[in-house]
C-alpha positions in Angstrom: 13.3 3.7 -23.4 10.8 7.1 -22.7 11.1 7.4 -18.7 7.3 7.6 -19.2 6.9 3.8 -20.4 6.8 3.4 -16.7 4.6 6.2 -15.7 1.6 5.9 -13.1 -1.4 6.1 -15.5 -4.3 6.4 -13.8 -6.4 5.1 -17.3 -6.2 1.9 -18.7 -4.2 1.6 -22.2 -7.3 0.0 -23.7 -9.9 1.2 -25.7 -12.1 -1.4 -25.2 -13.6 -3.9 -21.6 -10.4 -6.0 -20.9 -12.1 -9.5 -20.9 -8.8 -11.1 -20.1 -6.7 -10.1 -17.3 -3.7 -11.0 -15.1 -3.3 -9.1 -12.1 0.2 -9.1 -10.3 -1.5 -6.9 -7.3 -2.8 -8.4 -4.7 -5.3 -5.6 -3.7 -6.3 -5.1 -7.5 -7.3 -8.8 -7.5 -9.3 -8.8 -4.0 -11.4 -5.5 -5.5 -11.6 -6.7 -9.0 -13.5 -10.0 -7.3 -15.3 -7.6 -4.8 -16.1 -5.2 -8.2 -18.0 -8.3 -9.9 -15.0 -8.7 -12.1 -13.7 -11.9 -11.1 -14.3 -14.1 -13.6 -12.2 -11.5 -16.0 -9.2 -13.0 -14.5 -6.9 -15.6 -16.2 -3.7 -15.5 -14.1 -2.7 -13.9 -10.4 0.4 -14.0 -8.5 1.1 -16.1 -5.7 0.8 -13.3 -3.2 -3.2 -13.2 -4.5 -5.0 -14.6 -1.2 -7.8 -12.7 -1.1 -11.0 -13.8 -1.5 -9.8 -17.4 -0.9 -12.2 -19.3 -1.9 -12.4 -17.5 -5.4 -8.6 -17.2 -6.4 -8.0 -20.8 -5.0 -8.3 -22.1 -8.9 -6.7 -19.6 -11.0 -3.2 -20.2 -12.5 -0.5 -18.6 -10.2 2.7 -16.9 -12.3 4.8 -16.4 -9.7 5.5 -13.4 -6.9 4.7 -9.6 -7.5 8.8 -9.0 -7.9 9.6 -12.2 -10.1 6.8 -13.2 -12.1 6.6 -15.6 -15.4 6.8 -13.2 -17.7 7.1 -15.9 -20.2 3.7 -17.5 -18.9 1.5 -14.3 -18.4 2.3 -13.7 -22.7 1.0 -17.5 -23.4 -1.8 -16.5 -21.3 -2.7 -13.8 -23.9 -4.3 -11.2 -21.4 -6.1 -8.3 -22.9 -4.7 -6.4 -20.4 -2.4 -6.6 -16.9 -2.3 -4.5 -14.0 0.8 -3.8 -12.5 1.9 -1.6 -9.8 5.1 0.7 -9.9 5.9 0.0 -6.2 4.7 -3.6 -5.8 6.0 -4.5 -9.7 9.5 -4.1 -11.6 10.2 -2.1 -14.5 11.7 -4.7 -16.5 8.6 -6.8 -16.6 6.5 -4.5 -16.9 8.7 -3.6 -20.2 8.8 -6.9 -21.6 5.4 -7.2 -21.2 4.6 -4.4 -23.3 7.2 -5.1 -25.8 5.1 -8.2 -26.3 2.3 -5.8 -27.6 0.3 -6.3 -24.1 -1.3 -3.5 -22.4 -0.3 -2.9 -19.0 -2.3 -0.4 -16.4 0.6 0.6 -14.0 -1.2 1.8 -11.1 0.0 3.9 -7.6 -2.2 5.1 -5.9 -0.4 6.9 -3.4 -3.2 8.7 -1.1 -6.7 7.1 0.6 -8.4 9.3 -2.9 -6.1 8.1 -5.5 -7.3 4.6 -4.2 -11.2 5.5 -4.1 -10.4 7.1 -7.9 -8.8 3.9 -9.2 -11.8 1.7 -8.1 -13.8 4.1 -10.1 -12.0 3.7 -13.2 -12.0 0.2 -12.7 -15.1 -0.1 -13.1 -15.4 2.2 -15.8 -12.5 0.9 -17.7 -14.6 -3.2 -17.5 -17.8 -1.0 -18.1 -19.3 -2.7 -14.8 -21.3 -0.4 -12.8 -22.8 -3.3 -10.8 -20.8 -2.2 -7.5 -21.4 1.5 -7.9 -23.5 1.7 -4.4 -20.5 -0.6 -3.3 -17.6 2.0 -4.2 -20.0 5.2 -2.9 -20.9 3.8 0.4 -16.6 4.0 0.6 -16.4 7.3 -0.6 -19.2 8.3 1.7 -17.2 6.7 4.5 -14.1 8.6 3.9 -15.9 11.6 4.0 -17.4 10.9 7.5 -14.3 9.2 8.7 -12.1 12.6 7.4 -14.6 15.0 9.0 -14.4 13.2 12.5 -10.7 12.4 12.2 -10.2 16.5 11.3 -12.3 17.5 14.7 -10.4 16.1 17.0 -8.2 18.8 18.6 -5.0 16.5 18.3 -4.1 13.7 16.4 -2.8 10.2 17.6 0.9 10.5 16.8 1.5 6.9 15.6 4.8 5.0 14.8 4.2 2.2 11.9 7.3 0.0 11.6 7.1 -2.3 8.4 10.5 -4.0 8.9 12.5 -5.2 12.2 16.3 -5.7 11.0 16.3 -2.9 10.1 13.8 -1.1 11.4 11.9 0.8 8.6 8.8 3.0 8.3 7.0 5.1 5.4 7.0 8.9 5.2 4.3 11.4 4.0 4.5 10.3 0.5 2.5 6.6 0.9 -0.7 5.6 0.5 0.0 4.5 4.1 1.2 7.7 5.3 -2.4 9.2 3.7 -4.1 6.3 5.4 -3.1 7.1 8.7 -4.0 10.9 8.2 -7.7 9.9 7.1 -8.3 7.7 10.2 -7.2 10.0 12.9 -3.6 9.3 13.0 -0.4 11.8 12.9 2.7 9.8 11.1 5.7 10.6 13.5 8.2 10.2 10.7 6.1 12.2 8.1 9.0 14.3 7.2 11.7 11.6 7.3 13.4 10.7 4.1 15.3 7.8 3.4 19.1 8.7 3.2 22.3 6.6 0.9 24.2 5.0 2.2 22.5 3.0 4.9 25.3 4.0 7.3 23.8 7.6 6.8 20.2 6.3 7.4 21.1 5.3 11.0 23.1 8.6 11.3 26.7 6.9 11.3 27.9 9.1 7.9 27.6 11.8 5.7 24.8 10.8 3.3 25.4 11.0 -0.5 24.5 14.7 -2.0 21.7 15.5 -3.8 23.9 15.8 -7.2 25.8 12.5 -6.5 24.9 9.7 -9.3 24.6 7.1 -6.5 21.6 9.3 -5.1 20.2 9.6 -8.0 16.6 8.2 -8.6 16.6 6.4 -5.0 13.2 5.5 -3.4 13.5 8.1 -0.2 9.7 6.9 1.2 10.9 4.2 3.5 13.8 5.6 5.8 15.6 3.0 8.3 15.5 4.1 11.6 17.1 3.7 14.9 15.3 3.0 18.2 16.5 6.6 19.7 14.7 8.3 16.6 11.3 6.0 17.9 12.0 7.7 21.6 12.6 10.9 20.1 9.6 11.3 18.2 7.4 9.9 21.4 4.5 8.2 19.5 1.5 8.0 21.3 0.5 4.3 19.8 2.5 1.7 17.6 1.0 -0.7 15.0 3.0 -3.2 14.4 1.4 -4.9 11.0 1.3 -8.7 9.8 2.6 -7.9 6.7 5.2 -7.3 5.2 7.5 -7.9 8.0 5.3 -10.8 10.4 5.1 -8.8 13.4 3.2 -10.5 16.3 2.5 -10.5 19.9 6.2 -11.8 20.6 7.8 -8.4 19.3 5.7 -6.3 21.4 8.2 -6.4 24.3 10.7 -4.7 22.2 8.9 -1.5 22.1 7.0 -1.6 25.4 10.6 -1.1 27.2 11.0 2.6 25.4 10.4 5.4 27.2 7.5 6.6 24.9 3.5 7.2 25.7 2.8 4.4 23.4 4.4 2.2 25.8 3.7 4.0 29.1 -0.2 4.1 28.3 -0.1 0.3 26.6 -1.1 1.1 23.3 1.1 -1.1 21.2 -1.1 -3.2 18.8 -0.5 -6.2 16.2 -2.6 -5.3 13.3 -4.3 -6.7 10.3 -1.2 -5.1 7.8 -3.3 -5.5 4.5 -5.3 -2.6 6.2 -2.6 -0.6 6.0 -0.9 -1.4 2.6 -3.7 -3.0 0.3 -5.4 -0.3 -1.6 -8.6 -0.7 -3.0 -12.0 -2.3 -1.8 -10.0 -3.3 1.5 -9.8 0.3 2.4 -13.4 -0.4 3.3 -12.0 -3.0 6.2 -9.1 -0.1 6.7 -12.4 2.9 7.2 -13.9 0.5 9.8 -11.1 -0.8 12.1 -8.6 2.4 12.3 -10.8 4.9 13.1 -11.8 3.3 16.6 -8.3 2.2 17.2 -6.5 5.8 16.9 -9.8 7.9 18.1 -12.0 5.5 20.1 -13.4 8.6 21.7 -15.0 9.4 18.3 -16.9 6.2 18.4 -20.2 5.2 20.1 
């Protein structure tokens, strides 16, 4: 199979407005209700929350990594919308092998996210939620400008998993996030190493032209609490989701001998701010900003 099949497409495969759809991204099927597109969808993934009251009755096919494959094709969707980090290849394969269009989407920066909304809606041929989708884009613009006057940036340490500890580098939508709101990513330039032994700096890690490197996700390096005190964040953000982080793990990082916890600023966060793309980067645009530069706000 083409390495392409798989490729981020930032344009539907259809040539005409999907009227049937199955989304197996939770983000995609928040803005999609938020876009006035709702009712276009025949089947979402158990990980679809958002809105709750609209998504309550729609069939379920299973989780973002192990869907039904076998029920999404008796759905007969027009059209589903995947994406490559949320979604696996192989579904995504059998799904088209079934002769069923499938929008693979990554967005991996705060613009790619803003673009795919407008394709969205140009792709359903919806423009109710235009002034909806530009007061966004107008936000990031005011959001950027402020976040780029600031003499320094918050340097800010994002853990999304405990045991072992992991965080994102520069090339996530999270990453971009942070960057747009004011924020400085202390482990911007770390790359996940093989084997996980090398990660936490106990071996050699493969070389670049060893097979068992080859094609390895390197945009989610484990780290070690000495790397945390080394990089001497000045705030931590411990998000909900996807490792539940709450008030009870704050202790664990307030002992460090980092400004974040000198100065107190270790915060449990909302972590579909951070990860969900889409018409929940509006939420993102409003909360973040006063959190990493409150002296930017009134």
């Amino acid at each position: 199979m083409d390495a392409n099949t798989y490729a981020y497409e930032m344009e539907a495969p259809v040539t005409q407005p999907p009227r049937r759809v199955v989304s197996l991204v939770p983000s995609v099927t928040e803005s999609l209700f938020d876009l006035n597109l709702g009712d276009r969808l025949v089947g979402i993934t158990d990980y679809c929350v958002h809105p709750a009251d609209k998504v309550a009755a729609l069939p379920r096919i299973g989780g973002t990594k192990n869907p039904d494959v076998e029920r999404i094709i008796a759905l007969k969707p027009d059209l589903v919308i995947a994406n490559r980090e949320e979604n696996h290849r192989e579904h995504v394969l059998v799904l088209q092998a079934a002769g069923i269009p499938v929008w693979v989407t990554f967005p991996r920066t705060v613009l790619d996210a803003i673009n795919l909304l407008w394709n969205i809606m140009h792709v359903f041929d919806e423009p109710a939620m235009v002034p909806r989708v530009r007061l966004i884009e107008q936000t990031y613009d005011w959001v950027l400008r402020l976040a780029e006057s600031r003499a320094r940036p918050c340097r800010v340490f994002v853990p999304i998993w405990l045991d072992p500890l992991m965080t994102f580098n520069a090339d996530t939508y999270c990453h971009d996030l942070l960057r747009v709101c004011g924020g400085s990513n202390v482990f911007a330039r770390r790359d996940r190493l093989y084997p996980l032994e090398a990660d936490l700096g106990q071996s050699e890690p493969y070389a670049s032209d060893d097979p068992r490197a080859a094609s390895r996700d390197t945009r989610y390096p484990r780290v070690t609490l000495d790397e945390v005190i080394a990089a001497q964040p000045d705030m931590i953000l411990l998000p909900s989701e996807p490792y539940p982080f709450t008030q009870d793990h704050i202790p664990l990082f307030a002992g460090l001998d980092i400004p974040a916890a000198h100065h107190y600023q270790i915060h449990v966060v909302d972590g579909s701010l951070l990860t969900w793309h889409g018409t929940r980067l509006a939420y993102a645009l409003d909360t973040l900003p006063a959190l990493l530069c409150p002296d930017n706000n009134p």
